[in-house]
N, C-alpha and C positions, 0 to 999 in steps of 0.2 A: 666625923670629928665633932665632941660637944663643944659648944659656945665658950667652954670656961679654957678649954685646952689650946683653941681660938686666940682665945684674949691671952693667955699665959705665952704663946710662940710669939707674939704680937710683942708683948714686951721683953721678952727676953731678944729679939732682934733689934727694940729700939734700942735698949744697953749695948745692945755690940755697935750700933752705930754710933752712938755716944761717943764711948770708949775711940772710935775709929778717931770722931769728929777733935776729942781730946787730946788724940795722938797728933795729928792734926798740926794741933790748934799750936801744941807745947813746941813742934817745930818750926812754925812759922816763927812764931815769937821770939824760941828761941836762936834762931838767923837773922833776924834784926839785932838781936843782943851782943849778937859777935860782932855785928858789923857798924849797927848804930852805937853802942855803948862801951862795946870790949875795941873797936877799931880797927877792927880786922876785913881789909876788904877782901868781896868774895871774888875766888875767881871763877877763868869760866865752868868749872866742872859745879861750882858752887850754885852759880846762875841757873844751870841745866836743874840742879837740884828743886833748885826753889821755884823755876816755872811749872816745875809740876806737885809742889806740897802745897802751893798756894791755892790755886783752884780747887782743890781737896778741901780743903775748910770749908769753902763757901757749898760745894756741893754735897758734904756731907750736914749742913747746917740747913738747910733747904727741904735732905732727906728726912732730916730729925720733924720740921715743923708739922710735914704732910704724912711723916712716915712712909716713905714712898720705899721699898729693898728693891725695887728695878734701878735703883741708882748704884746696884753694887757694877752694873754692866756700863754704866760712865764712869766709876773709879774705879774698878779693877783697873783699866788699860791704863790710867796714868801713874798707879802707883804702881806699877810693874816696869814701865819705862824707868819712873823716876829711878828707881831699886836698879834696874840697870847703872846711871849713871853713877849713882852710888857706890856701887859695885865698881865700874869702872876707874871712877878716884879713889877710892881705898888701894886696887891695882897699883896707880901713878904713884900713890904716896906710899907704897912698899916697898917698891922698886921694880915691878914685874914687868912694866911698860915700858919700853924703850924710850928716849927721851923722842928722837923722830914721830913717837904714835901720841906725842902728848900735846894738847888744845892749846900751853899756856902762851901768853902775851911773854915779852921779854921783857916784861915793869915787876910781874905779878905770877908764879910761880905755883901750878897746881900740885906741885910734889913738898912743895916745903912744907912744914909741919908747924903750926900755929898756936896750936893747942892741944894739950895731952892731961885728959884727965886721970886721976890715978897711975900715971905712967905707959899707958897702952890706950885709953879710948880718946880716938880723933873726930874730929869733925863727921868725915865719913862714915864712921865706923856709927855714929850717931844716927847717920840719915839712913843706914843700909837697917839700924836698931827698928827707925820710925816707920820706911818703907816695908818692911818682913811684919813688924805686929801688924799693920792695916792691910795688909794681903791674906793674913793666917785669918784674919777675924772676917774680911768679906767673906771668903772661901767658906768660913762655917756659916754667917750668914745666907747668903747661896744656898749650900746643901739645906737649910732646915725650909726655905722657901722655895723650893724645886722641888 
């Protein structure tokens, strides 16, 4: 490989982690906004969500500094959990879940529906948006560095 072709897979990997780090970043924030500002507390499937978008920021902001793409092998596995969970309250808040299979508190309700953007995009439906682009862009990351 020449030096230039080098440096060009170099940056076009830092963008995708950028991009990862931006994806990121938009859903932390934006889960504080529902919850600090819009009022909306989260429940537990909400929590599950965010213990794993959260660490995501800091370790793809870490990735960015040193440029380091062996950090796709510490957030792949969280952002694949998270997607799970995600997945799984989209489920709740369908109705596919039986209420017996479902986590919520009896204050606080993971099937109710809180927010509906344009008539169809929920909360979940957000986090499963957030979790699928930072999976699709490791995965290509990965490939061009393997």
């Amino acid at each position: 490989m020449t030096e230039d072709k080098i440096k060009t897979e170099r940056q076009d990997g830092w963008w995708l982690l950028f991009i990862c780090w931006l994806i990121a970043m938009a859903a932390l924030f934006g889960s504080l906004f529902f919850s600090e500002v819009m009022g909306l507390e989260p429940c537990v499937l909400c929590w599950w969500q965010r213990i794993f978008i959260y660490p995501l920021a800091v370790l793809f902001l870490v990735g960015l500094i040193y440029f380091d793409h062996s950090v796709v092998r510490y957030t792949l596995p969280l952002a694949v959990i998270g997607l799970g969970f995600a997945v799984y309250h989209y489920l709740v808040y369908s109705g596919f879940i039986p209420e017996s299979l479902q986590p919520c508190s009896e204050t606080l309700s993971c099937a109710e529906v809180n927010l509906e953007l344009m008539g169809f995009i929920t909360i979940p439906m957000l986090s499963i948006f957030s979790y699928s682009a930072i999976i699709v862009l490791l995965l290509i990351l990965q490939k061009r560095f393997s």
